[in-house]
C-alpha positions as CSV (number, residue, x, y, z in Angstrom):
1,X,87.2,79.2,118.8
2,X,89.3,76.2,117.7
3,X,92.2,76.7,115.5
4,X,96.0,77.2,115.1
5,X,97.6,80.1,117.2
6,X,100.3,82.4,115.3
7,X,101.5,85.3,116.8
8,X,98.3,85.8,118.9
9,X,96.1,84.8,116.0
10,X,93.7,82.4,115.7
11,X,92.8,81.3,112.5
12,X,90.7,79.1,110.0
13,X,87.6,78.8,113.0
14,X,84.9,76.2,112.4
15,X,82.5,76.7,110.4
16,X,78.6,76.2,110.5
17,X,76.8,73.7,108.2
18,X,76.7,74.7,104.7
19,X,78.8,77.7,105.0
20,X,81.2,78.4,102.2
21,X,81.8,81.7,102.8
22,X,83.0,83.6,106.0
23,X,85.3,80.7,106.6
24,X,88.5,82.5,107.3
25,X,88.3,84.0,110.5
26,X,91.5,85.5,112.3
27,X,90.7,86.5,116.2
28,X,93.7,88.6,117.8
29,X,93.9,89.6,121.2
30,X,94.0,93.1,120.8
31,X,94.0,95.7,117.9
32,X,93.6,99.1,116.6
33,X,90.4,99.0,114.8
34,X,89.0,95.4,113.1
35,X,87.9,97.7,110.3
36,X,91.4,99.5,109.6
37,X,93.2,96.4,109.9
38,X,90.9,94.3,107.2
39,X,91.1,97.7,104.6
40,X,94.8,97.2,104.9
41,X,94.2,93.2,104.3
42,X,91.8,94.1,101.1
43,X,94.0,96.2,99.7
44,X,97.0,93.8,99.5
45,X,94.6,91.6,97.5
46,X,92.2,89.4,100.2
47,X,89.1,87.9,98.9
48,X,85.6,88.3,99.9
49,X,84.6,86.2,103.0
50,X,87.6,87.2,105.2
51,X,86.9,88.2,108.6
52,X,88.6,89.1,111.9
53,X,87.8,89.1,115.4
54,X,89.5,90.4,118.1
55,X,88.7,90.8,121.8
56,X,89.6,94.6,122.5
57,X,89.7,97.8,120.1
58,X,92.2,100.2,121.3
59,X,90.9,102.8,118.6
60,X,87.3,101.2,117.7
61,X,85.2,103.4,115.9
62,X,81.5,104.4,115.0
63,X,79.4,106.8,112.4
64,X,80.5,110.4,112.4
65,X,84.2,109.6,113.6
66,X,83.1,108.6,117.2
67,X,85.2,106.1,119.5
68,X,83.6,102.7,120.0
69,X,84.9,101.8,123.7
70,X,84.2,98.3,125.0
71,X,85.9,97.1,127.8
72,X,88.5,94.0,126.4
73,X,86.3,90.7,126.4
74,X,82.9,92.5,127.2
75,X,81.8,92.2,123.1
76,X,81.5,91.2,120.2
77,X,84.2,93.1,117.9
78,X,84.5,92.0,114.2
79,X,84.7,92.9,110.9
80,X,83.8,91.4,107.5
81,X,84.9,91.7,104.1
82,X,82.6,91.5,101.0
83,X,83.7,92.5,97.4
84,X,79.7,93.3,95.9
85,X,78.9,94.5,92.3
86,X,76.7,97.3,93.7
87,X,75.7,100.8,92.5
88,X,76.4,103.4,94.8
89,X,72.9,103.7,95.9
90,X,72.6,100.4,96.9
91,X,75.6,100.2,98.9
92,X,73.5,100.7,101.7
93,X,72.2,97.2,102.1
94,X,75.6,95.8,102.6
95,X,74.5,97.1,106.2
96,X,71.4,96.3,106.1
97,X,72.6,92.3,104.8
98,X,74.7,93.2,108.5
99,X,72.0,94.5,110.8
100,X,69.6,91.6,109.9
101,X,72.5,89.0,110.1
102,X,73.1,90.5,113.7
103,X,69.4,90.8,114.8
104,X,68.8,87.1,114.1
105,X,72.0,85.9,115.7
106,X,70.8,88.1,118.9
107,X,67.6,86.9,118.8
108,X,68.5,83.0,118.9
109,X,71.0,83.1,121.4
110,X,69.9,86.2,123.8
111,X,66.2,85.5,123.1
112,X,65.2,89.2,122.8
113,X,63.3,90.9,120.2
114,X,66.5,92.7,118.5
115,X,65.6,96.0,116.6
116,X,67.0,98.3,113.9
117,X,67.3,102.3,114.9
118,X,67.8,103.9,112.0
119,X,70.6,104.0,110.7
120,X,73.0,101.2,111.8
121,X,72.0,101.0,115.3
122,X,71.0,97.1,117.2
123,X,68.6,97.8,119.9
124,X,66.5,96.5,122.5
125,X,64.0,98.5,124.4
126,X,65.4,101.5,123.1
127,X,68.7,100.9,124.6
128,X,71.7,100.4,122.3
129,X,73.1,96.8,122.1
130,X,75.7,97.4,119.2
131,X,76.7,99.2,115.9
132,X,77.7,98.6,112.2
133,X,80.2,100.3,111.2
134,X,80.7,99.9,106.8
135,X,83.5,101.5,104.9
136,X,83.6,101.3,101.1
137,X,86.1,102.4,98.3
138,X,87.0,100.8,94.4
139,X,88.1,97.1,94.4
140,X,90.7,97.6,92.0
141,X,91.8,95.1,89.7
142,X,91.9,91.5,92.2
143,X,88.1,91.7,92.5
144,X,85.3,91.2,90.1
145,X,85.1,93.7,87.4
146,X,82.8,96.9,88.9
147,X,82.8,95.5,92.4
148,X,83.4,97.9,95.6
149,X,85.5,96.6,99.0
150,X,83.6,97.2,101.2
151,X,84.5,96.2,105.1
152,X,81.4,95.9,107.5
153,X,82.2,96.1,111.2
154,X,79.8,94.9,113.7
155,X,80.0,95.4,117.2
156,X,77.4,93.6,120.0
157,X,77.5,94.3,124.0
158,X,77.4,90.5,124.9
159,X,78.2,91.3,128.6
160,X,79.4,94.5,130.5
161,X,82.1,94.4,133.3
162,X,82.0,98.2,134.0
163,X,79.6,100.7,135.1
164,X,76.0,100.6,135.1
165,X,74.9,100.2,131.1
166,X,71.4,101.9,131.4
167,X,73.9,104.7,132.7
168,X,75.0,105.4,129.2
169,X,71.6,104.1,127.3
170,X,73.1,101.2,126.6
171,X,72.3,97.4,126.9
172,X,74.4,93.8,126.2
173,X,72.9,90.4,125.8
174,X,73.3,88.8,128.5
175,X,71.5,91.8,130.8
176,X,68.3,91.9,128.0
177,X,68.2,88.1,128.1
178,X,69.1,87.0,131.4
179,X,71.0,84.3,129.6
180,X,74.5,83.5,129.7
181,X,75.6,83.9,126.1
182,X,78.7,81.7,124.1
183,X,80.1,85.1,122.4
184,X,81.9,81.9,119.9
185,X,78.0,80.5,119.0
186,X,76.9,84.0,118.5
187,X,79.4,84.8,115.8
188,X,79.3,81.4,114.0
189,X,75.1,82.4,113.8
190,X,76.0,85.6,112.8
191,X,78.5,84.8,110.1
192,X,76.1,81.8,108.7
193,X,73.5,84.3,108.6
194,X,75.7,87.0,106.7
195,X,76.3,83.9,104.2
196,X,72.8,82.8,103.9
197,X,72.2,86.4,102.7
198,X,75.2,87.1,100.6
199,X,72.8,86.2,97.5
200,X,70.9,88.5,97.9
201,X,73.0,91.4,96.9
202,X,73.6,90.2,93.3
203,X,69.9,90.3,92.3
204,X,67.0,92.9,92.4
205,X,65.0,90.8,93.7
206,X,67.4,90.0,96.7
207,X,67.8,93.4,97.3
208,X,64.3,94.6,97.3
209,X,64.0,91.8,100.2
210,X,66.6,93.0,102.0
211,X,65.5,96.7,101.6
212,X,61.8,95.3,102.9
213,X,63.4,93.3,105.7
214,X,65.3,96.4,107.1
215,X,62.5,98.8,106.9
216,X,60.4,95.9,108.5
217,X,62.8,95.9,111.6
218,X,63.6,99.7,111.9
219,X,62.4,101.0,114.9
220,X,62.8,104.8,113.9
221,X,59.8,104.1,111.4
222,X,56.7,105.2,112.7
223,X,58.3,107.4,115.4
224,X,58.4,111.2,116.4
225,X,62.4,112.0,116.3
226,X,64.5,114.5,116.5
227,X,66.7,114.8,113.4
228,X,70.6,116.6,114.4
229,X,72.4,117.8,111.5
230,X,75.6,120.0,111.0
231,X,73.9,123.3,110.6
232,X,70.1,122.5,111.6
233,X,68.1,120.5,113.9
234,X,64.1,119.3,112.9
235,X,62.0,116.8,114.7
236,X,59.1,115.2,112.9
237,X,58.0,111.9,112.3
238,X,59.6,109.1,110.6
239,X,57.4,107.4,107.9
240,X,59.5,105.2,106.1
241,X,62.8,104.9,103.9
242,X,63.7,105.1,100.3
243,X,65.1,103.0,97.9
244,X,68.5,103.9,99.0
245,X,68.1,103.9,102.6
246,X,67.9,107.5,103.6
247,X,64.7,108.3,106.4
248,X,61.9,109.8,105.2
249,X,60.6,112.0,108.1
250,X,57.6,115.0,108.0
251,X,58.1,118.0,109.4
252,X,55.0,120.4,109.5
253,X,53.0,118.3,106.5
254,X,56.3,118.5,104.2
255,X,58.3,115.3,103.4
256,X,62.2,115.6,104.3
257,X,64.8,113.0,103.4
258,X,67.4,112.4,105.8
259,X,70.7,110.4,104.5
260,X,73.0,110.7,107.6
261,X,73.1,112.7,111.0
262,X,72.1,111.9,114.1
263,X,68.3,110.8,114.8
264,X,66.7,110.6,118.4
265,X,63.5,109.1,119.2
266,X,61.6,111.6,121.0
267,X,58.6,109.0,121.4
């Protein structure tokens, strides 16, 4: 990443053809959580298309409250901020706009077929290769009238130092496509690809192809799984999702809709 160095920051990274947007990018050595650090940045007024990188989390998180740990250089830890006129229900395809953006970057530089496991899950043989993370509240008055912040974090395992991965179900890049992988290229596809798809959000029509585009790439669809709530667990079989994201699975020839908890694929 070329740029000027403040403080351990990088800043103001090159930016792929056409891009206008995801332009500012500041990469710190180490920090908390990418997410908690570009809230704080969005609620002190910063515009859609900021984004930071850094190469350790000390306090990286997942769904559910869960630690993200990733040993420091090993991945691919950023976050992104968007301010979209949304309704609540379709806040979901911020992270879908995310997942897809991530898949094709994955794709073109590991050379894997990259997958979706419902909900926010990148994976490759049924082995986890990374997360999005997305966090939402009111914009407040320095964004466009009825828009949400919302910061999406992305996480990809570009290369693992530590113990076995397939020890923890896990997979990186570099392991799925025997390919050495430029961690810098990889986010400079993934942010052109965010931009490319930005659009998308402000029109129906973009957002029912986004909404077909996910479900087209979700691996959970079509699969016998195991559905873990707070006070219940069901299996079934997933048979597709609804207009606001949630899983539509059958249990015993009834239709259940599943909008967060943990899913397993049994099969």
């Amino acid at each position: 990443m070329d740029g000027s160095r403040d403080e351990g920051m990088v800043w103001r990274m090159s930016r792929g053809p056409g891009r206008t947007l995801f332009t500012d990018v500041r990469l710190f050595d180490e920090l908390d959580s990418t997410n908690d650090w570009l809230l704080g940045e969005a609620r002190r007024g910063a515009p859609e298309g900021l984004v930071v990188v850094t190469l350790h989390q000390r306090a990286g998180r997942g769904r559910l409250g869960r630690r993200w740990e990733a040993q420091p250089g090993s991945s691919l830890l950023m976050s992104a901020l968007m301010r979209p006129v949304l309704a609540p229900g379709d806040l979901h395809l911020v992270t879908a706009l995310a997942a897809l953006a991530a898949v094709a970057a994955c794709t073109e530089h590991g050379g894997v077929e990259v997958g979706i496991k419902w909900p926010n899950d990148l994976v490759v043989n049924d082995r986890k290769l990374g997360g999005i993370l997305a966090e939402a509240e009111p914009s407040g008055p320095e964004g466009p009238p009825g828009s949400t912040i919302v910061v999406v974090g992305i996480g990809i395992n570009v290369r693992w130092p530590g113990p076995a991965a397939d020890e923890v179900g896990a997979t990186f890049l570099e392991e799925a496509g025997r390919v050495e992988v430029d961690r810098d290229a990889l986010l400079e596809t993934l942010l052109d690809e965010m931009a490319r798809r930005r659009p998308q959000l402000d029109d129906p029509v973009g957002r029912r192809a986004l909404a077909a585009d996910f479900a087209a790439h979700c691996t959970t669809i079509g699969r016998e799984v195991r559905v873990v709530l707070p006070q219940e667990t069901f299996t079934g079989r997933a048979t597709g999702l609804t207009e606001s994201g949630a899983l539509r699975v059958v249990v015993a020839g009834s239709e259940r809709t599943v909008t967060a908890g943990d899913v397993v694929h049994v099969r």
